[in-house]
N, C-alpha and C positions, 0 to 999 in steps of 0.2 A: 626834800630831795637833795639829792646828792650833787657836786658838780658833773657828772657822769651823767648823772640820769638828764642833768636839763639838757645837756649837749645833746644828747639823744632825742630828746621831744623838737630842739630846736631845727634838728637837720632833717627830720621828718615831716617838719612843717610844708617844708615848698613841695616833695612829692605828693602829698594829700592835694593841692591845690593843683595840682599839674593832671590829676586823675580825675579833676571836678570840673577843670576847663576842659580837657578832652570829652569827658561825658558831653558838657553841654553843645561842644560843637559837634558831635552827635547826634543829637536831639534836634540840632537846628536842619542839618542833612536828610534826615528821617523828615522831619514837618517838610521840608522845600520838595523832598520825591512822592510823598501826598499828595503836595501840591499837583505835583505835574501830572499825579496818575489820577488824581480828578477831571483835570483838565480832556488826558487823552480818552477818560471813559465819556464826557460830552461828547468828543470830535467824534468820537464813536458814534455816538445817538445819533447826532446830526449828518450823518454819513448815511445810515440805515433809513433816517425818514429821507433823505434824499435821494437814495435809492428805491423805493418803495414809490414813491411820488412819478420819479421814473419810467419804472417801470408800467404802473399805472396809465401813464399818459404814452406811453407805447402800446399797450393794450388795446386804445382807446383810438389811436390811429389807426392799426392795424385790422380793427372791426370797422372802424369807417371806410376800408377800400375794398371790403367784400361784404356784398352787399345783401347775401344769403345771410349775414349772421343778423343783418341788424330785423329778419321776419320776428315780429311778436310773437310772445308765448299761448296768446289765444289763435294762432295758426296753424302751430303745431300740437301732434297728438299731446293731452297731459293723460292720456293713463297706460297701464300695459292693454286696458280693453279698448281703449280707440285705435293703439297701435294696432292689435291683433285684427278690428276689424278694418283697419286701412289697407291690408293686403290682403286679408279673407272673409271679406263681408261678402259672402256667396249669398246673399238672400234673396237678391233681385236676380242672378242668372239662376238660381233652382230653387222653385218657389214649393212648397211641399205639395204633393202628389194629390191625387185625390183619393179616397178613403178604400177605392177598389183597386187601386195598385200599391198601396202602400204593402211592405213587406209583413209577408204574416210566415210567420216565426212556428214551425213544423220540429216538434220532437225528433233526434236520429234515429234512425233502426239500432238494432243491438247489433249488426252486422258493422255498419260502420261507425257504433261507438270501439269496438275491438278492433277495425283494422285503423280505426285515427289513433287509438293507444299506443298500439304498436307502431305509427307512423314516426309519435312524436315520443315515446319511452314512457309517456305520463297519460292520466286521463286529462283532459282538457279541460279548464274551471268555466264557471258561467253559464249562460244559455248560448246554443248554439244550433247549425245546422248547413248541411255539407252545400258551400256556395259551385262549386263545378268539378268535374270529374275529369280523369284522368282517361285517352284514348280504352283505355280495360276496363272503364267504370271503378274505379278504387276514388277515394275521393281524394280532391288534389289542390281545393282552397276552400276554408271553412270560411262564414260570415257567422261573427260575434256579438253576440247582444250587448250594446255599449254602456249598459250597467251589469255590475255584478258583487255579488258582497263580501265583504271582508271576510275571512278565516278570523281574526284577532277580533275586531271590532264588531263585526256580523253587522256593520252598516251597508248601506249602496251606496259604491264608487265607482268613478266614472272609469271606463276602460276602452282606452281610443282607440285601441288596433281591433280594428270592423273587419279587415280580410286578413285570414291567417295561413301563411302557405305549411303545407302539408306534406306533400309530395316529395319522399327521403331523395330521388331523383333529379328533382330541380336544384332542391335546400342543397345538394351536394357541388351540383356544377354551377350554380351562385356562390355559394361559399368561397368556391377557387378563384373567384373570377375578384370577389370584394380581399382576401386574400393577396393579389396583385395587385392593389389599391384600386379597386374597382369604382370605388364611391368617391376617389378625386378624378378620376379620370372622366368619370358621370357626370360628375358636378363642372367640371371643364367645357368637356364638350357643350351641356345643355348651357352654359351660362355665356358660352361664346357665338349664340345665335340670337336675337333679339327673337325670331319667331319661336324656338323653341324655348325661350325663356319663361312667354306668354301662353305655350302651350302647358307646359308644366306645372305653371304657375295655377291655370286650369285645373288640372288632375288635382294639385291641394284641394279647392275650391270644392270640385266635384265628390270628392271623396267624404270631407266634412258634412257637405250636403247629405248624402246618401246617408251617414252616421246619424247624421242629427233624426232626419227624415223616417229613420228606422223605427224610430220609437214610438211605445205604444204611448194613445194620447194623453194617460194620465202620469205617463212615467214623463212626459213634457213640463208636465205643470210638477210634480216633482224638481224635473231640472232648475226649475226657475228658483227653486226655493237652496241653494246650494248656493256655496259658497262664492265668489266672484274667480276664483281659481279653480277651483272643479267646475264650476259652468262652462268656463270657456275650454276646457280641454276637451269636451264630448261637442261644443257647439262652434270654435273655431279653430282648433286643431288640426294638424292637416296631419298626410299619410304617416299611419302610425302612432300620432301624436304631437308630431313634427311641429314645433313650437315657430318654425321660419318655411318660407316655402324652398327658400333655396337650401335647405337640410338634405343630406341623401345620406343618414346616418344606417341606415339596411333597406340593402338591395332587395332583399326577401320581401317583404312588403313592397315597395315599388311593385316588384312583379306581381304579389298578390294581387295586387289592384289591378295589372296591366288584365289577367287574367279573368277579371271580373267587369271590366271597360273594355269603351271602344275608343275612349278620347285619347289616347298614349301608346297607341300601338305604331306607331311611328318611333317616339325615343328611345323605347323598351325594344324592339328588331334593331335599328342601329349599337344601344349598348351589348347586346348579347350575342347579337347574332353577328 
């Protein structure tokens, strides 16, 4: 090398060094903010089981000053079928009939399978046959056989709505009336009287009853053999289907029923009339 050339290596010596200590105090800044973001992802942890632990132990007071929570779980319903028969276990107020009033299920005339066509636009599925008449005799609530079979499946399922209103005349001034929210207003009133609560509550009961009751006695032992959810929709189901007693999802049935009973003609004249 040249005198040139060393002078050149020599003055580039200390920059190289100046670029290797800057690296490494670098490296040292990087390892020390490691450090700390170790550090704060602990204080993290320890912040969240502190919280958790907390919270917990506020849970845990808060279930100790009401004293409804701390009822055991073998006290309350555990299924949907204990629930359902805790508000409609009708078996002990309507015990089934005896075998000379139970409901015996009569073919319609061809007179009023044509005027129910025309009532409702359709012929009517299932077994059926005209529950009460209209002041002119036209028929004015059908009762429904609470089995009927599939169109797809061609199995027997269960079909809760036992009384079917009919009558284009009623179906229309209900209509208006549920139209004006008639089924909040329904549900208001009956839910705002403790006696009317238990009378209505009735009418489920009753109505289930009279469905169940309907059935001939081998299509019974049938029921039995059904599913835990089709059972109970033909066996505690209430008007219509009504899965709660406090439901007032169609007025039309409500009335159906009114028209077919004697237990509800109290709530059924206050809502309509």
């Amino acid at each position: 090398l040249n005198s040139a050339q060393m002078a050149s290596l020599q003055s580039s010596k200390p920059d190289r060094l100046a670029i290797l200590q800057e690296i490494q105090e670098k490296k040292a800044v990087a390892n020390a903010m490691k450090k700390d973001l170790l550090t704060l992802k602990q204080q993290l942890q320890d912040l969240k089981l502190a919280y958790t632990a907390s919270v917990s132990q506020l849970s845990a007071q808060l279930q100790s000053l009401n004293p409804a929570s701390r009822q055991s779980k073998s006290q309350a319903p555990q299924t949907a079928t204990e629930e359902k028969k805790h508000w409609n276990d009708w078996q002990q107020k309507f015990p089934p009939p005896p075998p000379e009033k139970r409901v015996q299920w009569t073919q319609p005339s061809q007179k009023d399978v044509k005027v129910v066509t025309k009532q409702l636009g359709r012929h009517p599925e299932g077994v059926w046959e005209v529950a009460t008449r209209c002041p002119s005799g036209h028929p004015q609530t059908l009762r429904v056989y609470p089995l009927k079979e599939d169109r797809r499946s061609k199995k027997r399922l269960p079909h809760p709505t036992y009384y079917w209103l009919t009558c284009p005349a009623i179906i229309s001034q209900i209509g208006v009336i549920e139209n004006d929210k008639g089924c909040a207003r329904a549900k208001e009133w009956v839910l705002a009287d403790e006696e009317r609560e238990k009378e209505y509550k009735r009418n489920h009961m009753q109505y289930a009853a009279e469905r169940f009751h309907s059935l001939k006695l081998e299509d019974v032992k049938f029921v039995d053999t059904l599913s835990e959810g089709m059972r109970n929709r033909i066996k505690y189901s209430g008007i219509g289907g009504s899965a709660e007693w406090t439901n007032f999802k169609c007025l039309h049935q409500i009335y159906a029923h009114h028209l077919n009973s004697n237990v509800n003609t109290q709530i059924h004249i206050n809502i309509y009339f």
